[in-house]
C-alpha positions as CSV (number, residue, x, y, z in Angstrom):
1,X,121.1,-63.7,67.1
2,X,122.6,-63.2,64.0
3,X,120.6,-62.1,60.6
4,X,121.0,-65.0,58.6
5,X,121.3,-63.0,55.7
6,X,124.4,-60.5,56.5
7,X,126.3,-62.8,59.2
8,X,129.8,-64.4,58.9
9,X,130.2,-67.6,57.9
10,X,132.5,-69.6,55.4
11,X,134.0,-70.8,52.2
12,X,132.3,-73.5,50.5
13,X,133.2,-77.3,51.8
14,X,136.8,-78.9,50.0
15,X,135.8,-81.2,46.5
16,X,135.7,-84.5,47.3
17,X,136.4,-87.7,45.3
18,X,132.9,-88.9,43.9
19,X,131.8,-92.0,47.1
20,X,131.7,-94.3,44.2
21,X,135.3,-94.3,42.6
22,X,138.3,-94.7,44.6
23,X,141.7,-93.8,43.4
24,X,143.7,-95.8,42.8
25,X,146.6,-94.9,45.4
26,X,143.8,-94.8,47.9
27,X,142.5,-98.1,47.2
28,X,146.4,-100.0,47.8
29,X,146.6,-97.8,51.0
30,X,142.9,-99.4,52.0
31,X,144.5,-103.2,50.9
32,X,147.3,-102.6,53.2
33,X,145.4,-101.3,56.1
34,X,143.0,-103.9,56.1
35,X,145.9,-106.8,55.9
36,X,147.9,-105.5,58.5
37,X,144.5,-105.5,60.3
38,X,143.9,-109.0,59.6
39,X,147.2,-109.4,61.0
40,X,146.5,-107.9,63.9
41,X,143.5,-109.9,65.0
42,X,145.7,-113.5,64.0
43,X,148.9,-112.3,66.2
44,X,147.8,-109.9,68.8
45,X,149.2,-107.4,70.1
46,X,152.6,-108.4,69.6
47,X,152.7,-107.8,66.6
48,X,152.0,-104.4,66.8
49,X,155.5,-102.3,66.4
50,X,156.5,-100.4,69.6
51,X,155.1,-97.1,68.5
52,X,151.4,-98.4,67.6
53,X,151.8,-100.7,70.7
54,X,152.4,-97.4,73.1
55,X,149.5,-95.9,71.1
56,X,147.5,-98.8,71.7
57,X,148.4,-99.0,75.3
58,X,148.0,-94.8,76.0
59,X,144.1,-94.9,74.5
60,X,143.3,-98.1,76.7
61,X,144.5,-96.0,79.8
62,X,142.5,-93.1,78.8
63,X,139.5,-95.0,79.1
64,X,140.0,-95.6,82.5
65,X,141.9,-92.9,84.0
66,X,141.0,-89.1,85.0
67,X,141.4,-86.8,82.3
68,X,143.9,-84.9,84.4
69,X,146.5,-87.3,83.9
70,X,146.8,-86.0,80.7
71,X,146.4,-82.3,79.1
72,X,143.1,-82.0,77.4
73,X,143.2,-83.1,74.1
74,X,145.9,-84.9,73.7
75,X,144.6,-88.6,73.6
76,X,143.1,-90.5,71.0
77,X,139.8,-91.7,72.1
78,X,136.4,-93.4,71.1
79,X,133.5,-92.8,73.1
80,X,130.0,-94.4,71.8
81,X,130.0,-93.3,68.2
82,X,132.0,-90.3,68.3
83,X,136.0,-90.3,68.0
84,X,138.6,-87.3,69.4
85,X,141.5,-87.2,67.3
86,X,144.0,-85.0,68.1
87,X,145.6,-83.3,65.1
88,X,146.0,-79.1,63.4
89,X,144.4,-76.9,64.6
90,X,141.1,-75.5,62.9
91,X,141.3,-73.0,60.2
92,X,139.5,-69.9,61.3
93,X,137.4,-67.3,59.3
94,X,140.0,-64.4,59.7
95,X,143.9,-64.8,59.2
96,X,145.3,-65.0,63.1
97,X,148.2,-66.4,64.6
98,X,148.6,-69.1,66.7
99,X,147.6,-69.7,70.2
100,X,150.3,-70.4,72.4
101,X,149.8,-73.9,73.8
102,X,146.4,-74.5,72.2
103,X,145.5,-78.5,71.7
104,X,143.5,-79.2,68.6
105,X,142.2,-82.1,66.9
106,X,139.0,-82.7,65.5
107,X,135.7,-85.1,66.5
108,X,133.8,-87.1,64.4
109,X,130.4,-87.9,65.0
110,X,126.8,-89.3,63.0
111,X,125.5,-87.1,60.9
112,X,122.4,-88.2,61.9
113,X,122.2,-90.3,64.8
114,X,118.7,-91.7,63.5
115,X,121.0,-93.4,61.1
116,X,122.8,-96.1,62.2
117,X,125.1,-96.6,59.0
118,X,124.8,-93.3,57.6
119,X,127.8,-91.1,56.8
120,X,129.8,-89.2,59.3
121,X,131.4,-85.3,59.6
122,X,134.2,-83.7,61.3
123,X,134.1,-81.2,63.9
124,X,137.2,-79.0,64.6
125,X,138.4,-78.4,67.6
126,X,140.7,-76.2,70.0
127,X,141.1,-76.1,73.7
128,X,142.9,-72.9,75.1
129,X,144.8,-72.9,77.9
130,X,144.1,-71.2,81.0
131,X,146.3,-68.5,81.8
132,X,147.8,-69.8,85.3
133,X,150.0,-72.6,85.7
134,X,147.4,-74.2,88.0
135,X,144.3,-74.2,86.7
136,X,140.4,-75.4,88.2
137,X,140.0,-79.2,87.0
138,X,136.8,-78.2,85.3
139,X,136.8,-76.5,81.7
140,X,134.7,-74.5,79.9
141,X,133.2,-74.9,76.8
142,X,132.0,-72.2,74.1
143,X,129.1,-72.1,72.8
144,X,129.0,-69.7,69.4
145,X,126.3,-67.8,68.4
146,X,124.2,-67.7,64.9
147,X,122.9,-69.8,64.3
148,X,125.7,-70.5,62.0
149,X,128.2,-69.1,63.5
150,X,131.6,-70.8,63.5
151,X,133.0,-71.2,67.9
152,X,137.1,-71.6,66.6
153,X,136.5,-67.9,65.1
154,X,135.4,-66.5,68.4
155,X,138.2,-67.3,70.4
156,X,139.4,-64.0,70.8
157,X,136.1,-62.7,71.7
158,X,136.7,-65.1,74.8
159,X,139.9,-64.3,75.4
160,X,139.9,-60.8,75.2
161,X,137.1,-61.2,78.0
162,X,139.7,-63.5,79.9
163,X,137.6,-66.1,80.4
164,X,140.6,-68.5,80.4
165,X,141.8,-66.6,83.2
166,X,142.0,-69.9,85.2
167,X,140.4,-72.8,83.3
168,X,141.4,-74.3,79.5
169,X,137.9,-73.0,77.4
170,X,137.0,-75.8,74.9
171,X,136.0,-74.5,71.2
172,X,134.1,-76.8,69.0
173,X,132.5,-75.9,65.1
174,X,128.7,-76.5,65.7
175,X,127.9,-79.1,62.8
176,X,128.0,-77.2,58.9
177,X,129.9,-74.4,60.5
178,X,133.3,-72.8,59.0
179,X,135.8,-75.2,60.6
180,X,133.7,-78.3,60.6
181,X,133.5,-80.8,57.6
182,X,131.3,-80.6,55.5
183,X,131.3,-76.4,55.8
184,X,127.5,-76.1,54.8
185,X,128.1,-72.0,53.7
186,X,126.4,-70.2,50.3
187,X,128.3,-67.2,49.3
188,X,125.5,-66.8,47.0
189,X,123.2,-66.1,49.5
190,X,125.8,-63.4,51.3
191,X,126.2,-61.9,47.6
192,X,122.6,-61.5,47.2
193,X,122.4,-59.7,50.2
194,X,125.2,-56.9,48.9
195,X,123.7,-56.8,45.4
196,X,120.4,-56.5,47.1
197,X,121.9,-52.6,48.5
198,X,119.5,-51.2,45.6
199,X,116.6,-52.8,45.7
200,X,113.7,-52.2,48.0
201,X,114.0,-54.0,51.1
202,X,110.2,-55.0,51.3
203,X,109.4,-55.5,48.6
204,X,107.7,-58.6,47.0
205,X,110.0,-59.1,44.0
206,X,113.1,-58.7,46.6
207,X,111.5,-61.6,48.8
208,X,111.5,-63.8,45.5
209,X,114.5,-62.7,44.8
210,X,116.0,-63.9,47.8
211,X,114.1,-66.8,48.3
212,X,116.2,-67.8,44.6
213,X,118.9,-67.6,46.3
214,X,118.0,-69.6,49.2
215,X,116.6,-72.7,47.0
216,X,119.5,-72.9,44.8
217,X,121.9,-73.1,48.2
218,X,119.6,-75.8,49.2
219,X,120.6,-77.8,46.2
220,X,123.8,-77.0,46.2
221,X,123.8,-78.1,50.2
222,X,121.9,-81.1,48.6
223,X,124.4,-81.9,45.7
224,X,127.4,-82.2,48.1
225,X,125.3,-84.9,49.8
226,X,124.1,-83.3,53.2
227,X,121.2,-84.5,55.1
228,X,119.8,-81.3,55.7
229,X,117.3,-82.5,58.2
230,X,120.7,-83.6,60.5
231,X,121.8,-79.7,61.0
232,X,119.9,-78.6,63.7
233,X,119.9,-77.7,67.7
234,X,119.2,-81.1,69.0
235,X,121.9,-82.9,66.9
236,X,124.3,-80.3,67.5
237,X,124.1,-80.5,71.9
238,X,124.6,-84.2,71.4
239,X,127.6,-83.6,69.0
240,X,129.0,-81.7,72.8
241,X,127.9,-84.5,74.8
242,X,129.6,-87.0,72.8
243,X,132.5,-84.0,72.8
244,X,133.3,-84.6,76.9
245,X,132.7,-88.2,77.0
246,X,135.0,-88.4,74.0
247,X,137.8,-85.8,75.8
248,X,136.9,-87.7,79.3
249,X,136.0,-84.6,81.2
250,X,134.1,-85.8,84.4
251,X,132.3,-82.1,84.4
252,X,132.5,-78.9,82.7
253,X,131.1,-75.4,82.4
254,X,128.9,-74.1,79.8
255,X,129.0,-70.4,78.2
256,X,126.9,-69.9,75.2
257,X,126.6,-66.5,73.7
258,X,123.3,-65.3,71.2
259,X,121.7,-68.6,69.4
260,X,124.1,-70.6,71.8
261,X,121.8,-69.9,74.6
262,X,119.4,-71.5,72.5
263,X,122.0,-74.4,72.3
264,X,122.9,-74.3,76.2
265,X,119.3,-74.1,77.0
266,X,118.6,-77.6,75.0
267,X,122.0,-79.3,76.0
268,X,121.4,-78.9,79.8
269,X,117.6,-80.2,79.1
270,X,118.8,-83.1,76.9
271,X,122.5,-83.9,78.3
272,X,122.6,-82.8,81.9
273,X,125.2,-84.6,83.1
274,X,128.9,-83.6,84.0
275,X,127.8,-80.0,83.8
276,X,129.1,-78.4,86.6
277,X,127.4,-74.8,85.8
278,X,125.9,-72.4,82.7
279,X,126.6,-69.0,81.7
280,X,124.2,-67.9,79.0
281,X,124.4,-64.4,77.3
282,X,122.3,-62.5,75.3
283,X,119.2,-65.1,75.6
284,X,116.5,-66.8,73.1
285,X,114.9,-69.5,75.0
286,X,114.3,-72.2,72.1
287,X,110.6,-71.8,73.7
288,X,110.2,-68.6,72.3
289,X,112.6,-68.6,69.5
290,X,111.6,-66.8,66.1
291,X,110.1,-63.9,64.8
292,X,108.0,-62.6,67.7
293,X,110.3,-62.4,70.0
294,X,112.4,-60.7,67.6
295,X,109.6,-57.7,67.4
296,X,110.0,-57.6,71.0
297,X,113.6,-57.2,71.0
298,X,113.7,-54.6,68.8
299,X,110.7,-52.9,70.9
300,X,113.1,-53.5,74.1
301,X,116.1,-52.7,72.4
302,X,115.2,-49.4,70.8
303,X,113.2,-47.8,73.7
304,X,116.3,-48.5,76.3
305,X,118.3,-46.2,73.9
306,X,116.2,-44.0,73.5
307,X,115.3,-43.6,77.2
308,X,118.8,-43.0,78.0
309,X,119.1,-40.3,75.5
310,X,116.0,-38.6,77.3
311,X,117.3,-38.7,80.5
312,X,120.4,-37.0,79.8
313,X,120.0,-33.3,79.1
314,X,122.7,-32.5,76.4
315,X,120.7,-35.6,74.2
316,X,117.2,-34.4,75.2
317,X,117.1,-31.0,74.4
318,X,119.3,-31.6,70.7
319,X,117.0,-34.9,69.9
320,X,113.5,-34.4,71.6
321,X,110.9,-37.2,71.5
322,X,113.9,-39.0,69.1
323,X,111.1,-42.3,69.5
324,X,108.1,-40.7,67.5
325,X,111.0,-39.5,65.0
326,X,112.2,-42.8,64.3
327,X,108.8,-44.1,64.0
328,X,107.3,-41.4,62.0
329,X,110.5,-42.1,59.3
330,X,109.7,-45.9,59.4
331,X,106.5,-45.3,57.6
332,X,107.8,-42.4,55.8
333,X,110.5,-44.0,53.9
334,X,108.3,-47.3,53.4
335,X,106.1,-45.0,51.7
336,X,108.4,-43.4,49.9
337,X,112.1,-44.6,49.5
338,X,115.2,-42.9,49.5
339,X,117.6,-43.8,47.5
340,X,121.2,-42.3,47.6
341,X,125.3,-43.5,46.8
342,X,128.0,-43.9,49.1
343,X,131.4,-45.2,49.4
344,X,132.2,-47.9,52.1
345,X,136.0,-48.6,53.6
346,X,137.4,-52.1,51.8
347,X,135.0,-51.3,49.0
348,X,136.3,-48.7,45.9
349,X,133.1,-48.1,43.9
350,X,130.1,-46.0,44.9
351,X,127.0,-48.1,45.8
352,X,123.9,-47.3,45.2
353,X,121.2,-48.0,48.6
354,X,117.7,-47.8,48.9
355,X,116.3,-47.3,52.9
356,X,112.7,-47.9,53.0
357,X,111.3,-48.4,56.2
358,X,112.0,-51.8,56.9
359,X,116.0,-51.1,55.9
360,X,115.7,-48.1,59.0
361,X,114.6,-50.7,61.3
362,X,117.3,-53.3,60.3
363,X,119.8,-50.8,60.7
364,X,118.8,-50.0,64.4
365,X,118.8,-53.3,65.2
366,X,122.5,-54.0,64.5
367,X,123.3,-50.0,65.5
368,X,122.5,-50.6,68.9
369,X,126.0,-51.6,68.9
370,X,127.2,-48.1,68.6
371,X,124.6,-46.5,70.6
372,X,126.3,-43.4,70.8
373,X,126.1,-42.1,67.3
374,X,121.9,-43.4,67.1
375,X,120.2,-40.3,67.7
376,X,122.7,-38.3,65.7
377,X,122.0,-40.4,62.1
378,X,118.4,-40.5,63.1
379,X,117.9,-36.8,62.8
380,X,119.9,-36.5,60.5
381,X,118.0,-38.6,58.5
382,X,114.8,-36.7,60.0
383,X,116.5,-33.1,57.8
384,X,116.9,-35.0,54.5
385,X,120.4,-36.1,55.1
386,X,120.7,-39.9,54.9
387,X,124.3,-40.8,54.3
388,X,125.8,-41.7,58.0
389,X,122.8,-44.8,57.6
390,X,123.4,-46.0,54.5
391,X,127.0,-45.7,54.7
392,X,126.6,-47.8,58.1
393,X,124.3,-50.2,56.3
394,X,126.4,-50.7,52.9
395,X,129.0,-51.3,55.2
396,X,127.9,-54.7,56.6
397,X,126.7,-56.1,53.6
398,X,130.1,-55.2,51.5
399,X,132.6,-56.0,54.3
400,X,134.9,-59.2,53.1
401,X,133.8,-60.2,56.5
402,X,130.2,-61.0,55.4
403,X,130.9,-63.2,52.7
404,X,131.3,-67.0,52.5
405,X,131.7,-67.4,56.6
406,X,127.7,-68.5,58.0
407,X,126.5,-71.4,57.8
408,X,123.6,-71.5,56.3
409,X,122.6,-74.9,56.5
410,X,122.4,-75.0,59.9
411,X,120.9,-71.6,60.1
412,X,118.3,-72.6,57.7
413,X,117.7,-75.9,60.1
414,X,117.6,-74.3,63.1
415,X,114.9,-71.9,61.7
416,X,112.7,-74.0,59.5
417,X,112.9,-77.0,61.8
418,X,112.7,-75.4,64.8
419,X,111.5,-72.1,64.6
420,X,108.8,-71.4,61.9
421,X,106.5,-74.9,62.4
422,X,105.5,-73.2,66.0
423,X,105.1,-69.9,64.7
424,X,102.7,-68.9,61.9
425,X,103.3,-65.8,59.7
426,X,100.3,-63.8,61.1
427,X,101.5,-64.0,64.8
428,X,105.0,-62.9,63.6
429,X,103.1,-59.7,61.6
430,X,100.5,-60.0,65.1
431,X,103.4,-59.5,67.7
432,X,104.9,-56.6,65.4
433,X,101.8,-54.7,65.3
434,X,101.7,-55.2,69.5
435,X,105.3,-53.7,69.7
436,X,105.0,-51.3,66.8
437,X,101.3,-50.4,66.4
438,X,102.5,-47.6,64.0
439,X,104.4,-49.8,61.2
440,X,102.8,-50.2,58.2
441,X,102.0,-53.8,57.6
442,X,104.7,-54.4,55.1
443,X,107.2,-53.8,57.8
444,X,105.9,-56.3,60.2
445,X,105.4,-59.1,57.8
446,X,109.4,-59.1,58.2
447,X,110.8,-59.3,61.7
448,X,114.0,-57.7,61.8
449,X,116.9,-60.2,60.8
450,X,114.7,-62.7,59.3
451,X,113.2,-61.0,56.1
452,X,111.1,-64.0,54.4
453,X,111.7,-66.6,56.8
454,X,108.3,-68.6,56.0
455,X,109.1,-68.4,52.1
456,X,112.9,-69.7,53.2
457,X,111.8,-72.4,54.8
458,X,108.7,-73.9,52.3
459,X,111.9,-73.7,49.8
460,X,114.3,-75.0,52.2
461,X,112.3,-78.1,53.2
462,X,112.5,-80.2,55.8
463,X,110.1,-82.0,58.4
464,X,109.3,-80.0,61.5
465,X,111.3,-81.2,64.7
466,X,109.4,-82.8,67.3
467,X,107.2,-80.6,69.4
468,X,109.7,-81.0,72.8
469,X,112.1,-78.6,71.1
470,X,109.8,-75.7,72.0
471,X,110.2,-77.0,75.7
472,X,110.7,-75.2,78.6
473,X,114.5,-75.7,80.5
474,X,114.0,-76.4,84.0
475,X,117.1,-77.1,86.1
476,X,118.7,-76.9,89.3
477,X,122.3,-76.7,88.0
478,X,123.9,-72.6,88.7
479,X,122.9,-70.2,86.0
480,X,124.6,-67.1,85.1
481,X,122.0,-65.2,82.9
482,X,123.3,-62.4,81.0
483,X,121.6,-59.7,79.0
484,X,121.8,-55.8,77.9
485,X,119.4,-52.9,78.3
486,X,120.2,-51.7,74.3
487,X,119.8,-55.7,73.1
488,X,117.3,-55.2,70.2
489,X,118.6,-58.4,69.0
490,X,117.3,-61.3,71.7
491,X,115.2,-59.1,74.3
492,X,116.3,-58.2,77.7
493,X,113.3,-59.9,79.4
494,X,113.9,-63.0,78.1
495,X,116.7,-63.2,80.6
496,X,114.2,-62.9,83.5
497,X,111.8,-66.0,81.7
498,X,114.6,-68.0,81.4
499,X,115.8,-67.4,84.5
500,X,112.3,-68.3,85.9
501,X,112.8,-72.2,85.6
502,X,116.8,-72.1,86.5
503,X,115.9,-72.9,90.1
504,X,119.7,-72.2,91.3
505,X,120.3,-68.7,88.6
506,X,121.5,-65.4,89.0
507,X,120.0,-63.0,86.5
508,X,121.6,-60.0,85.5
509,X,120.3,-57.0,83.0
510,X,123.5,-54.9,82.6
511,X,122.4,-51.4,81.8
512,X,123.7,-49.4,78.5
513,X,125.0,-52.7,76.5
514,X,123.5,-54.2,73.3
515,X,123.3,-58.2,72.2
516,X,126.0,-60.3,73.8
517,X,127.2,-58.4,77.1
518,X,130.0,-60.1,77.2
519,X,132.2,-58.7,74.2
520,X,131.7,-55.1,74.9
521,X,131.3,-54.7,78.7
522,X,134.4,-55.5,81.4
523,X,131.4,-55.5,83.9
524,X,129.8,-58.4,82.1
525,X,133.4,-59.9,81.9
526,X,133.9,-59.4,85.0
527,X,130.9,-61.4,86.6
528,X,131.0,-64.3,84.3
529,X,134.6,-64.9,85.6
530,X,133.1,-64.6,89.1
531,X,130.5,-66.9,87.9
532,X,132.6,-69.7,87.0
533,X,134.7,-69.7,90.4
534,X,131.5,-69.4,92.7
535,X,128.6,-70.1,91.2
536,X,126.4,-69.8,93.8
537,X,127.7,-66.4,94.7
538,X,129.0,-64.2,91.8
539,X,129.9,-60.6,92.3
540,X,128.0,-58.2,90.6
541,X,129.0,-55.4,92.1
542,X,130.7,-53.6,89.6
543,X,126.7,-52.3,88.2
544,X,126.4,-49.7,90.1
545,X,128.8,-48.0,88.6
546,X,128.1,-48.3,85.3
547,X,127.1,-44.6,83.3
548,X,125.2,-44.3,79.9
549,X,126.8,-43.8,76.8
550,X,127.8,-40.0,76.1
551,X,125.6,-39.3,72.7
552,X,127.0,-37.4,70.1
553,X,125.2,-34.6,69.6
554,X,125.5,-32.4,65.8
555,X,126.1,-28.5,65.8
């Protein structure tokens, strides 16, 4: 799960002519295409030229013929009230070059299907190939992680983890997302977060502050004429549904990583058909998602790294008891805040940063990631020296990367339709107190990654979904769940409650990793691609092997 604050995202959507004038040039291309229409139904088809008459004739056969008479993606095709076009590929966040034999296009779909003549949006898309010459009839499709997160940019996450090995993967933008249309991003909000380096993480006039921020990306959301109601879970696994009809895929595979196990979760509730099997990775069960689970991830999280580090000697005996030292600092610097100046890479001027307790257990969260250097900047923090943690933690906020690339609009759907109507501010502040019965109260009123999430979403303002969003998955269909002992992100037993109602799932903790298995271990990588060629059967057998991280350990 990604802090909705700090994650990637996008540049704002492309101006657009104002709905109520039409240029002029546009309105004689409109006359001509609606004569030659009118044309059209008087003649038939003969009087179509040769060209739109093969056209004509290539989407009628795709409508009744196997998708494997054709390359995925490469037919026109209307299915309900979405369209596949094919056409350029997607832009993508970072510059990259281009995928060798990738078929791209883009689907259209309601905005809001509760609407029957409201407006439509784009969504891109980008089917990979698989690597061998003959690969299994049945796809998979990617579902990014976020919420917010934009699926074309995490193509090389996948393919680094060669999970097109022997089967095209299918990447679409989730609705508002970098390479969709409309691209509901606020750099505001991302700058706010950077400027915000110096301020006091916790503090009240921070939360309004952000909460600014937050309202006037609303209206700007609002102003480009979004329905900001539209952007959220539910619409999006109907946007995939229409997605395979619309690509006439008779069955696919699902792989969703972070918030798209949240997604996955909801699509094989809602849409069940055609899917042949789901790998899910790094799980939040859209039962439990929001803040208190987020307390108990960062409870899992942080205590599987610093069991490790106990357990082996060298750590032990040049960190002991690192837990009550982390904790003891939490309500140390939230008592009293350090502030210092560093210099981050991309980034020329010194920047002032203020770690208060709530900024320490931030940092963790997203540290886990680089497990090996925790215990090290923890006491060094513990003897006055604070630098290797705020340099780590200037770093996210300032890297180009953290600008303009979220959506926020759907993030902002996801969590105020979805996430805080179930879930009042005192059981967020409750379960933080259960997981961290040390932490001042200031510190728990703010689950990690979603600082001010109630005040967000009174300013944001939309209607609750319906209650059935909160509902448990139960399924039949093969399950690969995925999740790591160092996730402080979405905790590792959510994997096993999941996994509870997925009467045909294999569940798998893999020991050592942080959020989203998948990208950092070739274990993971390893049984997922084992996954999708037997799912009843994957091999795991490559855990046993697996060692803890090496900790660096200061003179």
């Amino acid at each position: 799960m990604v802090e909705q604050h700090t994650g990637p995202g996008g540049p704002p959507p492309r101006r657009r002519p104002h709905r109520g004038h039409t240029p002029r040039r546009r309105q004689g291309a409109r006359t001509t295409a609606a004569l030659a229409a009118a044309a059209l139904l008087v003649a038939g088809p003969a009087a179509l030229p040769a060209r739109a008459q093969a056209a004509a004739r290539a989407e009628a056969a795709a409508r009744t013929q196997p998708a494997a008479r054709a390359p995925l993606g490469t037919l026109a095709r209307t299915a309900g009230h979405a369209r596949f076009e094919p056409g350029p590929c997607p832009r993508t966040a970072d510059p990259a070059p281009p995928i060798e034999g990738a078929r791209c296009g883009t689907l259209t779909v309601p905005e809001n299907r509760s609407r029957h003549d409201g407006r439509t949006i784009t969504l891109g898309v980008e089917i990979v190939p698989a690597a061998t010459h003959r690969p299994a009839p049945d796809p998979i499709v990617w579902f990014a992680g976020g919420p917010g997160d934009d699926a074309v940019s995490e193509i090389r996450l996948a393919l680094d983890g060669g999970l097109n090995r022997d089967r095209d993967v299918i990447f679409m933008s989730q609705r508002g997302t970098y390479s969709a249309d409309p691209a509901l991003t606020c750099p505001n909000v991302d700058r706010f977060n950077a400027d915000a380096l110096g301020l006091v993480y916790g503090a009240p006039s921070t939360g309004r502050l952000h909460v600014e921020q937050t309202r006037a990306c609303r209206d700007q959301l609002a102003d480009l004429g979004a329905d900001l109601a539209a952007y959220d879970t539910t619409e999006s696994a109907a946007d995939y549904a229409d997605l395979r009809e619309a690509l006439c895929i008779e069955q696919w595979n699902v792989f969703g990583i972070s918030y798209g196990t949240d997604l996955a979760l909801l699509y094989l509730r809602d849409h069940p058909q055609g899917i042949r099997s789901v790998g899910i990775d790094g799980v939040l069960p859209p039962s439990l998602a929001g803040g208190a689970v987020t307390w108990k991830a960062a409870r899992e999280g942080f205590d599987g790294i610093f069991r490790a580090c106990a357990q082996q000697s060298a750590c032990n005996d040049r960190y002991p008891d690192l837990k009550a030292t982390f904790e003891r600092l939490v309500g140390e610097l939230e008592a009293h805040p350090v502030t210092t100046t560093v210099t981050v890479p991309d980034h020329p001027d010194p920047v002032e940063v203020v770690l208060d307790g709530g900024v320490l257990v931030n940092w963790l969260t997203y540290a886990s990631h680089l497990a090996a250097g925790v215990p090290r900047s923890i006491d060094e923090l513990a003897h006055g020296n604070p630098q290797r943690i705020a340099e780590q933690w200037a770093g996210g906020k300032l890297s180009p990367q953290a600008v303009g690339r979220l959506s926020h609009g759907l993030a902002f759907g996801v969590f105020c339709r979805e996430w805080t109507p179930f879930e009042s501010e005192a059981q967020v502040t409750e379960a933080g107190r259960r997981a961290f019965p040390s932490f001042p109260d200031s510190v728990l009123a703010n689950a990690p990654g979603l600082a001010w999430l109630h005040d967000d979403c009174r300013a944001w303002d939309v209607p609750a979904a319906p209650p059935s969003v909160r509902d448990v998955t139960r399924s039949d269909i093969p399950a690969l769940v995925l999740s790591g002992g160092f996730d402080a992100q979405t905790a590792p037993s959510s994997g096993p409650y999941a996994a509870a109602t997925l009467s045909r799932s294999t569940e798998v903790t893999v020991p050592y990793v942080a959020h989203v298995v998948f990208a950092d271990s070739p274990c993971a990588q390893s049984i997922t691609r084992s996954f999708f060629d037997t799912p009843a059967a994957p091999d795991t057998g490559c855990l046993a092997g697996l060692q803890p991280p090496e900790f660096e350990t200061a003179p």
